[in-house]
Structures are given as structure tokens and as C-alpha cells.
C-alpha positions as CSV (number, residue, x, y, z in Angstrom):
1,X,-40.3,38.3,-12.8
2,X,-42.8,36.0,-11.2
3,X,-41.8,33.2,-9.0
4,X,-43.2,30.0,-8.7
5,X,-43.7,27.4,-6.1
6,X,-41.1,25.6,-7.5
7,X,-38.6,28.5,-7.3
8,X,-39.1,28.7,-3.8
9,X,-39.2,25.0,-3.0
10,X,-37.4,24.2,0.7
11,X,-35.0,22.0,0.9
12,X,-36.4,19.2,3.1
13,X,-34.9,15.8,3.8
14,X,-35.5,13.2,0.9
15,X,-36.1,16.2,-1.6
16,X,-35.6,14.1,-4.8
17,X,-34.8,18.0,-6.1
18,X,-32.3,19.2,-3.3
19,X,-30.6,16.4,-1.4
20,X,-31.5,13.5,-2.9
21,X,-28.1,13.2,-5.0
22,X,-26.0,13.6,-1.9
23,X,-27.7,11.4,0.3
24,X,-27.1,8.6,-2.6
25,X,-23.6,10.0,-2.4
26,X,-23.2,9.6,0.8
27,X,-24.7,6.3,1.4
28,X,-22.9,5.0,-1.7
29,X,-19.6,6.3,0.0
30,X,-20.5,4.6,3.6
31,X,-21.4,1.2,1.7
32,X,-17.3,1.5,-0.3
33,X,-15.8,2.4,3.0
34,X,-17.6,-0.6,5.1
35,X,-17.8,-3.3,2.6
36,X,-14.3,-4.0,2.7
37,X,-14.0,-4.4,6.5
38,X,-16.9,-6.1,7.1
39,X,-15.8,-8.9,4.3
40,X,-13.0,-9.6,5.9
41,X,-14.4,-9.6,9.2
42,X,-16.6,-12.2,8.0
43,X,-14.0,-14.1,6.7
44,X,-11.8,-14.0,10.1
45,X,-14.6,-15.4,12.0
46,X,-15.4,-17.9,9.2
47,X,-11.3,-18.8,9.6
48,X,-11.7,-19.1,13.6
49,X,-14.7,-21.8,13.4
50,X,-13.2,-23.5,11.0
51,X,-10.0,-24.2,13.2
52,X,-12.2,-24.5,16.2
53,X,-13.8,-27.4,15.0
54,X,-11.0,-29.4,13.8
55,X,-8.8,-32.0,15.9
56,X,-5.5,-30.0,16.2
57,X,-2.8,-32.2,16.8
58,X,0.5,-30.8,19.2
59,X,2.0,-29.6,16.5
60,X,-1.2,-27.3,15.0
61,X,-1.8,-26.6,18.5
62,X,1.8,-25.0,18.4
63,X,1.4,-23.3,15.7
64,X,-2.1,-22.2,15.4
65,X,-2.1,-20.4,19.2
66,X,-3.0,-16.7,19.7
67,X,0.4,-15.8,21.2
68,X,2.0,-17.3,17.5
69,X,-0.8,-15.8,15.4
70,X,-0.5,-12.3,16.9
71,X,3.2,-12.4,17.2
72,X,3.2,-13.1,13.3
73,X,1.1,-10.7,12.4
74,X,3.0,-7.8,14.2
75,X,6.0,-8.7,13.1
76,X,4.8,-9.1,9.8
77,X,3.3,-5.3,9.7
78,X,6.9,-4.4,11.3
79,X,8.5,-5.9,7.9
80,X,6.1,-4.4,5.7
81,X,5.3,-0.8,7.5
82,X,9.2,-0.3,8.2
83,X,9.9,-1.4,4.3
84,X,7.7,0.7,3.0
85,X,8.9,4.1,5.0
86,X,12.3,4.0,4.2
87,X,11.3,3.1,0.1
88,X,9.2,6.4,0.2
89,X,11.8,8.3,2.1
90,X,14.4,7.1,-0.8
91,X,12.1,7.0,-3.7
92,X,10.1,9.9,-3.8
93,X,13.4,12.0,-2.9
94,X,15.1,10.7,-5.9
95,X,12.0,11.0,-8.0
96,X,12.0,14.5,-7.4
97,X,15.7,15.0,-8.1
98,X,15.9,12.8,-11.6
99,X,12.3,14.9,-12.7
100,X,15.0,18.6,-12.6
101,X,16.8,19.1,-15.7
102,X,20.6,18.8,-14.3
103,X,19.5,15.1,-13.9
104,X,17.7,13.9,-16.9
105,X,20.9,12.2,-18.3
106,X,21.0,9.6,-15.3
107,X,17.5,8.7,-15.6
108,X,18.1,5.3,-17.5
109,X,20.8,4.0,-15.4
110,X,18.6,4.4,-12.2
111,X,15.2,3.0,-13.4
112,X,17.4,0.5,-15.2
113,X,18.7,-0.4,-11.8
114,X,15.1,-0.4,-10.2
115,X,13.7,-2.4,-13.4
116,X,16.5,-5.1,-12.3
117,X,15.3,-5.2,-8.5
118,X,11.8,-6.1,-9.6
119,X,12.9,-8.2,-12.7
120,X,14.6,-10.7,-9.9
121,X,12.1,-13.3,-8.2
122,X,11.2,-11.7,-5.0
123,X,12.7,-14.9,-3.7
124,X,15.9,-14.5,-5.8
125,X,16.3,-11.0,-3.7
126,X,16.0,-12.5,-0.5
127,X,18.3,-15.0,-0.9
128,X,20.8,-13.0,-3.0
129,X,20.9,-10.4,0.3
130,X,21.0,-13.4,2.8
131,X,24.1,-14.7,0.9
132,X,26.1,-11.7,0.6
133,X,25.0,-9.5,3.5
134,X,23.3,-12.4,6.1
135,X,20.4,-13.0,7.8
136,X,18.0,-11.4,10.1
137,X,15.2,-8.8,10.4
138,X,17.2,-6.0,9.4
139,X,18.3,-8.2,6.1
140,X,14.6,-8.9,4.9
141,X,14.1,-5.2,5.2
142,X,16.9,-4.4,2.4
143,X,15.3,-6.7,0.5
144,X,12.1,-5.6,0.7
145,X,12.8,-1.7,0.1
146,X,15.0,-3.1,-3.6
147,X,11.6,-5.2,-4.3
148,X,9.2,-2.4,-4.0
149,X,11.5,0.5,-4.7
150,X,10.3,0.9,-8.4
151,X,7.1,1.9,-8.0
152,X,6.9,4.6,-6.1
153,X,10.3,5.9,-7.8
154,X,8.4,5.5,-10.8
155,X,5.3,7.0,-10.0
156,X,6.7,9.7,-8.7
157,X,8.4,10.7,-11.7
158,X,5.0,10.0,-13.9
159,X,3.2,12.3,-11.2
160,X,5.5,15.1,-11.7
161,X,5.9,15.4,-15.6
162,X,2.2,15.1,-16.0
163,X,2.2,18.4,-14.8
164,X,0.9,20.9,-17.3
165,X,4.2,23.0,-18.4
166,X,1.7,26.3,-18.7
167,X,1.2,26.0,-14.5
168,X,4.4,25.7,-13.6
169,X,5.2,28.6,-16.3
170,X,2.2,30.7,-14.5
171,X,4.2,30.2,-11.2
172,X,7.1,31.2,-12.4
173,X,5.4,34.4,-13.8
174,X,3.9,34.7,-10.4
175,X,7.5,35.4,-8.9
176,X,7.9,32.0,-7.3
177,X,11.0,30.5,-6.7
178,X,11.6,26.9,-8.5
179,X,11.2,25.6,-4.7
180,X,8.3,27.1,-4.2
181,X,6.5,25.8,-7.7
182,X,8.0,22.3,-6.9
183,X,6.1,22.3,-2.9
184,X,3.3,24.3,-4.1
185,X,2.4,23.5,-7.2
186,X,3.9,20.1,-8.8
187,X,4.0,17.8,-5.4
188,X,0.3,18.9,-5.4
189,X,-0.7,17.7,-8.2
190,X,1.9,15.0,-8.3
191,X,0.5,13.1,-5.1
192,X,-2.3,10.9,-6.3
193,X,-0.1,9.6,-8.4
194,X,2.7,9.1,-5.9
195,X,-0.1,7.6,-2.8
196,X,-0.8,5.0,-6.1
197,X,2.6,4.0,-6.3
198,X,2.8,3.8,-2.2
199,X,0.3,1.9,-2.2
200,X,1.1,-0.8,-4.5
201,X,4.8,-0.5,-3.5
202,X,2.8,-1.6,0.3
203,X,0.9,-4.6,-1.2
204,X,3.7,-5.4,-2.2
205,X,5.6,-5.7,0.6
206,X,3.0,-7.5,2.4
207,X,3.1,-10.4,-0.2
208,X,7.1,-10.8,-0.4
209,X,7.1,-10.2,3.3
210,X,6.0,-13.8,3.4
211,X,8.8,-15.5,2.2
212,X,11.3,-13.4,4.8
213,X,10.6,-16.1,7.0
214,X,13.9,-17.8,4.9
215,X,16.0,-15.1,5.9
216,X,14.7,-15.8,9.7
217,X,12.8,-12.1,9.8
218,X,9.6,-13.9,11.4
219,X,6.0,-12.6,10.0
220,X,3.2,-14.8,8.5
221,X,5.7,-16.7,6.7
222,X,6.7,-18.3,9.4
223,X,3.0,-20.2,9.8
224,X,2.9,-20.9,6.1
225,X,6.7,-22.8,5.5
226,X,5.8,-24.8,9.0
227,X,3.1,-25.9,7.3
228,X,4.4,-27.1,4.2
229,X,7.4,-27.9,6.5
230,X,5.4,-30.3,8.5
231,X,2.6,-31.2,6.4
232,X,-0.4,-29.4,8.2
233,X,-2.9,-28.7,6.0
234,X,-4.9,-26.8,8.4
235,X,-1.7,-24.6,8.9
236,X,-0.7,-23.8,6.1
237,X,-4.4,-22.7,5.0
238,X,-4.4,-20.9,7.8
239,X,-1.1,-18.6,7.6
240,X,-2.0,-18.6,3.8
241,X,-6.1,-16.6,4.8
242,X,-4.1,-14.5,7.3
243,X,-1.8,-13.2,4.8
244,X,-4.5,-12.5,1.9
245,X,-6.5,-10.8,4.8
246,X,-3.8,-8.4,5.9
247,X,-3.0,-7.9,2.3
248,X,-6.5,-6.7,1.5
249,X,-6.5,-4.8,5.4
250,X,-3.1,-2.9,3.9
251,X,-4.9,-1.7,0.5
252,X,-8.1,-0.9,2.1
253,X,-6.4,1.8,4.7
254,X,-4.0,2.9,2.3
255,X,-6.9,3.6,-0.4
256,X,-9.1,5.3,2.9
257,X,-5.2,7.4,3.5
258,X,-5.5,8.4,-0.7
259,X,-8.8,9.2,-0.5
260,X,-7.9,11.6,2.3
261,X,-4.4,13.2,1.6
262,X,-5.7,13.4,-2.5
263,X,-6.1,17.4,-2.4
264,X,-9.5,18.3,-2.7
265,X,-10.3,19.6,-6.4
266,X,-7.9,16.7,-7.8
């Protein structure tokens, strides 16, 4: 067979025929993974020259300092980080347990009861634990894991009986134990569905986190009520950008995390 000189074409940088598909791909990929952090870079420093320029009074002055700011912030990834660890360490157990046969018949009475954490105002939680249990850091964190419990529960569950009967059957023929299809085959191909539900279960938490402030757990909630406690506009706006931001920051690393515990083929 002859060969011509395009059978025998090197592959040379900007080759529309070789690597020109996965240096789009690549760039394409660079541009999703920076966008996001550069955007809300922008908008940080946008936020800090707008407070610069104003006039704070004692009170904004207060408020609006680094110590406060950063103080607000940690605390406020404390709530949502600490929320969200002991949600996936409960849920995605229990997923896995109510997905086995023996368990099928309690299925409605424990989604029922994660349908009626969720169905409650996040604020009708909060103040429901503070009432009966108290106050405190440790209180807003109860709260927060009933809140976001039903997603992850939920899409852990999905994740799991999406997977094709025939594979786990194939397993099984293999000789594998029912263990060993669940680790090696089903939580496989159950995770991108269960890093979805993580990940909504943490954006969440960063959004109810706000209001734990009421329950005296600290985080960004605690800029945001003084402002509409003391009428500072500049305040509130303030704590109010600071919590959008670090709810955007939360999705964006926990999309980079999905992107990179997804198993490769899925």
C-alpha cells in the first residue's frame, strides 16, 4: 500500500490535524478553572475600594475591621465545613444501608423524616434547636446537618440504584462478595452522583450558616444582623458580598474536588 505525505504527517505544535483539538481543550479547561476565581477576585477588590472610600462612622469602623472580617469568615467555614463532614459521614452511611434489600421497607419513614428537615424554614430549624436544646456553636451545627441532610442522603441513594443490575450481576458471577461489588463496583459509579449532592448539601450550609448568628454561633451573619441591627447600610452590603462570595468560593472548590475524585471513564 502506498503511503502518502499525509499518512506520515508529524505531529507538530498547532497541527490543526494532531493537537489542535486538545490545545482548545486544554485552554477551554484553564479558562473554566480560572474564570471563577478571578471574578470574584475582582469583585473583593471592587468591595475593598468601595469601603475605603466611604466615611465610616465608630460603629462601621467596628464592624467593618480585618480582625472582625477574618474572624467571621473563619468561623463561618468552621460552621459550614464541620456541618457538612458529619452530614456525609451520616448520610451517605445510611444511603448505603436503606439502598440493601433488608432495608427497603424503612425507606419512606427516613426520607419522610429528611423531606420534613428541609420542608421547615432554615430559620424555623434554628430556632426550633435553640429552644429545645440551647444555644451556641455546637447548636447551629445540629441544625445545619438536619437542613442539608437530605441531599446527600438522597443522592446517594439515586447514585446507587442507577446502577445497571447486569454489572452488579457480572460481579457477582465474577465471585465477588456483596462487599466487594458495593466498594468496587456501585460506590464507583455511584460518586458523581453523591459529590452532587455534597456539594449542594455545602452551598447550602454556607447560606443557612448566615442566620446562626441568632443562635450566637458567630460567622458572616454576625456582620449582616449588626447591620440591619444598627442601620449601616454599608455593613450590611458588605457582610451580605462576603457571604455570596464565599458561597460561590465553596461551589467553585467543591466542583474543582468533583472534577477530580469523578473516576476517570465516568
Amino acid at each position: 500500500m502506498t503511503m502518502t505525505a499525509e499518512d506520515v504527517r508529524p505531529e507538530v505544535a498547532g497541527d490543526p490535524y494532531s493537537t489542535g483539538p486538545d490545545l482548545r481543550e486544554r485552554a477551554s479547561t484553564v479558562r473554566r478553572y480560572l474564570f471563577m476565581p478571578v471574578m470574584l477576585a475582582v469583585v473583593c477588590v471592587l468591595l475593598y475600594l468601595w469601603v475605603s472610600s466611604k466615611q465610616l462612622d465608630s460603629i462601621e469602623a467596628r464592624l467593618l475591621n480585618a480582625t472582625v472580617i477574618r474572624d467571621s469568615i473563619v468561623r463561618h467555614l468552621e460552621l459550614v465545613g464541620l456541618s457538612t463532614v458529619l452530614v456525609i459521614l451520616i448520610a451517605v452511611p445510611l444511603g448505603i444501608l436503606l439502598t440493601r434489600p433488608f432495608a427497603r421497607p424503612f425507606v419512606p419513614a427516613v426520607v419522610g423524616l429528611g423531606n420534613m428537615g428541609q420542608a421547615i424554614p432554615s430559620l424555623g430549624v434554628i430556632a426550633l434547636l435553640a429552644l429545645t436544646l440551647g444555644i451556641g456553636f455546637r447548636y447551629a451545627i445540629i441544625a445545619l446537618v438536619v437542613y442539608a441532610f437530605l441531599p446527600v442522603l438522597r443522592n446517594t441513594m439515586v447514585g446507587l440504584r442507577q446502577v445497571d443490575p447486569a454489572v452488579i450481576e457480572s460481579g457477582r458471577g465474577m465471585g465477588m462478595t456483596k462487599a466487594a461489588v458495593l466498594g468496587r463496583i456501585e460506590m464507583p459509579l455511584a460518586v458523581p452522583v453523591v459529590l452532587a449532592g455534597v456539594r449542594t448539601a455545602l452551598v447550602i450550609n454556607v447560606g443557612t450558616a448566615t442566620i446562626a448568628v441568632l443562635t450566637n454561633a458567630g460567622g458572616l451573619g454576625t456582620i449582616i444582623f449588626s447591620g440591619i441591627v444598627q442601620n449601616r447600610q454599608t455593613v450590611l452590603l458588605t457582610g451580605s458580598i462576603l457571604a455570596a462570595v464565599l458561597a460561590l468560593a465553596v461551589d467553585y472548590v467543591a466542583g474543582v474536588a468533583e472534577d477530580k475524585i469523578r473516576p476517570r471513564g465516568l
